[in-house]
C-alpha positions as CSV (number, residue, x, y, z in Angstrom):
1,X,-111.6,204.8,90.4
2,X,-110.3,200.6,90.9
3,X,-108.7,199.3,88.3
4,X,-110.5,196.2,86.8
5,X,-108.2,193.4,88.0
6,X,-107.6,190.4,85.6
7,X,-106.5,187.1,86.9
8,X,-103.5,185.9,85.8
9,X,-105.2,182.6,84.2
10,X,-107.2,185.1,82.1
11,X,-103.6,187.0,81.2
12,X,-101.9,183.8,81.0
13,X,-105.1,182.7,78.1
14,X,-105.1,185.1,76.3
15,X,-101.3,184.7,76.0
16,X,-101.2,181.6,74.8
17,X,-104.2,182.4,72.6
18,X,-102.6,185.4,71.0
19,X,-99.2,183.5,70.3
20,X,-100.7,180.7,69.0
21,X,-102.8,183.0,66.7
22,X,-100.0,185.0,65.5
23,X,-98.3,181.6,64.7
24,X,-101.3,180.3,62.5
25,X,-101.3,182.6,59.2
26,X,-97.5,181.2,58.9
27,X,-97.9,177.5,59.0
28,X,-101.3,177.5,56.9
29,X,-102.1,178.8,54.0
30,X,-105.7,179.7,54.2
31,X,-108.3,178.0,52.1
32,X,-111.3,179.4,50.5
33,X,-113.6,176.9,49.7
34,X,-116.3,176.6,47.3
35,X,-119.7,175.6,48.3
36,X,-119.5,172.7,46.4
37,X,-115.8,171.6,48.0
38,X,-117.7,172.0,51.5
39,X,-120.5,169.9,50.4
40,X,-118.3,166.6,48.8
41,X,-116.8,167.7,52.1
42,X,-119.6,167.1,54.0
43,X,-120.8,163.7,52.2
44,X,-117.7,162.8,52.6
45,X,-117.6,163.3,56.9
46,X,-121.4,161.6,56.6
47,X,-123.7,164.7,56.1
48,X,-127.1,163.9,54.3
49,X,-127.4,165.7,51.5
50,X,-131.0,167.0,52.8
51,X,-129.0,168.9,55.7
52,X,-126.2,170.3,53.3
53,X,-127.6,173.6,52.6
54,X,-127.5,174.3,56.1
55,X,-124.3,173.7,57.1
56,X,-123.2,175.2,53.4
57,X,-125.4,178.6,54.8
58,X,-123.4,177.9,57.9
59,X,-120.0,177.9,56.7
60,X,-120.5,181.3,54.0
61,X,-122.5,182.9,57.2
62,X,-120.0,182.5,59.8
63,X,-116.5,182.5,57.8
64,X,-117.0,183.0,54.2
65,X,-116.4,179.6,53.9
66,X,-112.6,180.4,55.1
67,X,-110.9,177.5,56.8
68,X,-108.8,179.7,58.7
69,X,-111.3,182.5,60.3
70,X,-110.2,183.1,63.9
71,X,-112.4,185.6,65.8
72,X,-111.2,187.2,69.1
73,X,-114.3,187.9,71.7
74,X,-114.6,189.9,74.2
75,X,-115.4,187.5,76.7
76,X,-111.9,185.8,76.5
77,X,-112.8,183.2,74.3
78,X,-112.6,182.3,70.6
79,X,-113.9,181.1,67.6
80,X,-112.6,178.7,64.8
81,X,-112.1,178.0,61.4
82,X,-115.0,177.2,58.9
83,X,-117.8,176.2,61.0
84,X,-116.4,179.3,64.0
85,X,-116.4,177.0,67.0
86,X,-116.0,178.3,70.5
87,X,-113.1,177.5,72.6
88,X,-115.0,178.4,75.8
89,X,-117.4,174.8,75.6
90,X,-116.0,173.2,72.7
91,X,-111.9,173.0,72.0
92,X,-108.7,174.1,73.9
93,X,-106.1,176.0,72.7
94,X,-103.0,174.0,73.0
95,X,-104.1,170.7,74.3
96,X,-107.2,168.4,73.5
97,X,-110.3,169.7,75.2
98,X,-113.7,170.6,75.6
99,X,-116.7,168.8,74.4
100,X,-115.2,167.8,70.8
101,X,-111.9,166.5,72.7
102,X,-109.9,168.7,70.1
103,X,-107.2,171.3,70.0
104,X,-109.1,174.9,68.9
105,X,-106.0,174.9,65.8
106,X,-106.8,171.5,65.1
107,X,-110.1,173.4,63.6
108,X,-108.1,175.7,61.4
109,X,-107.0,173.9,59.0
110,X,-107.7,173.3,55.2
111,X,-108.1,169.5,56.2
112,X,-111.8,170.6,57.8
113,X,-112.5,166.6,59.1
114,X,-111.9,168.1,62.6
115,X,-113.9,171.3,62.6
116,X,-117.2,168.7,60.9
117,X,-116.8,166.3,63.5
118,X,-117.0,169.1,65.9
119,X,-119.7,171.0,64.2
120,X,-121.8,167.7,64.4
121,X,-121.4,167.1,67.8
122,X,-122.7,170.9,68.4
123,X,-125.2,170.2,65.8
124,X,-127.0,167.5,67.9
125,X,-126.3,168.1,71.5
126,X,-127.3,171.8,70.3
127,X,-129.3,172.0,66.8
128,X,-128.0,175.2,64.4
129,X,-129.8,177.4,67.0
130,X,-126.4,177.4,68.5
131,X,-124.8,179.6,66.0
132,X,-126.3,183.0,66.0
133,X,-125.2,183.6,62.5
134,X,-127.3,180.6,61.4
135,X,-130.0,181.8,62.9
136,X,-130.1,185.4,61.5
137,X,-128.7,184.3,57.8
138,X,-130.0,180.8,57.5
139,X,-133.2,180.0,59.6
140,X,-136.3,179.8,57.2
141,X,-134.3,181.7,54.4
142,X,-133.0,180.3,51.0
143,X,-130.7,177.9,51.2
144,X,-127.4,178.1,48.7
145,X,-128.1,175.6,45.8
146,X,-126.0,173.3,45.6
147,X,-128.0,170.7,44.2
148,X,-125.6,170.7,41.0
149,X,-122.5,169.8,43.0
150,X,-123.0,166.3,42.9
151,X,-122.3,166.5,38.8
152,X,-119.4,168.3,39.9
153,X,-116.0,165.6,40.0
């Protein structure tokens, strides 16, 4: 039986992925936000209000609405922070990269400008489609109300 050989780009990735990920819980503190932090959040990055309760859905669906969710996959690649963005298309771990132009830690932090600027840019090249979590806990469901977050300072 051959032994499944791995390239030593794929070794070298995942490397630099794991070290970087081991690094992470010790420079940030993870941040749990509410859903109506994430949506001043979002008016705040230009979100209409009309779309909030989907990228509020998003968010709980994909992370729990935790800034610093980091989610090893099988095919090599990972996902990031609130909004779980792919480093395979859309970030690079340890330099600026990918479609969003961003480091994949520059998306786990409790400063989420990054990971919305991103998430928009998936958002229209993409729609929420892209994120299979959207589609199984968001598409044509309930939204989370967060129409009284707006009263909220």
């Amino acid at each position: 039986m051959a032994a499944k050989r791995v390239s030593v780009r794929q070794t070298l990735s995942w490397a630099i992925v794991s070290l970087c990920l081991l690094g992470l819980p010790s420079l940030i503190d993870a941040k749990i936000y509410t859903k109506c932090e994430l949506a001043k959040q979002l008016t705040a990055n230009g979100i209409s209000r009309t779309y909030q309760g989907h990228w509020v859905c998003l968010a709980i669906a994909v992370s729990g609405l935790d800034t610093t969710k980091t989610t090893m996959l099988p095919n090599l690649t990972a996902n990031y922070g609130i909004f779980q963005i792919n480093s395979k298309e859309w970030c690079r771990v340890g330099y600026k990269g990918g479609k969003c132009n961003m480091k994949c830690e520059d998306l786990v932090t409790d400063d989420i400008t990054n990971a919305i600027k991103c998430s928009k840019i998936i958002q229209q090249q993409k729609g929420f489609n892209e994120w299979v979590m959207w589609q199984k806990k968001c598409k044509g469901k309930e939204l989370p109300d967060i129409a009284n977050c707006a009263a909220i300072g």
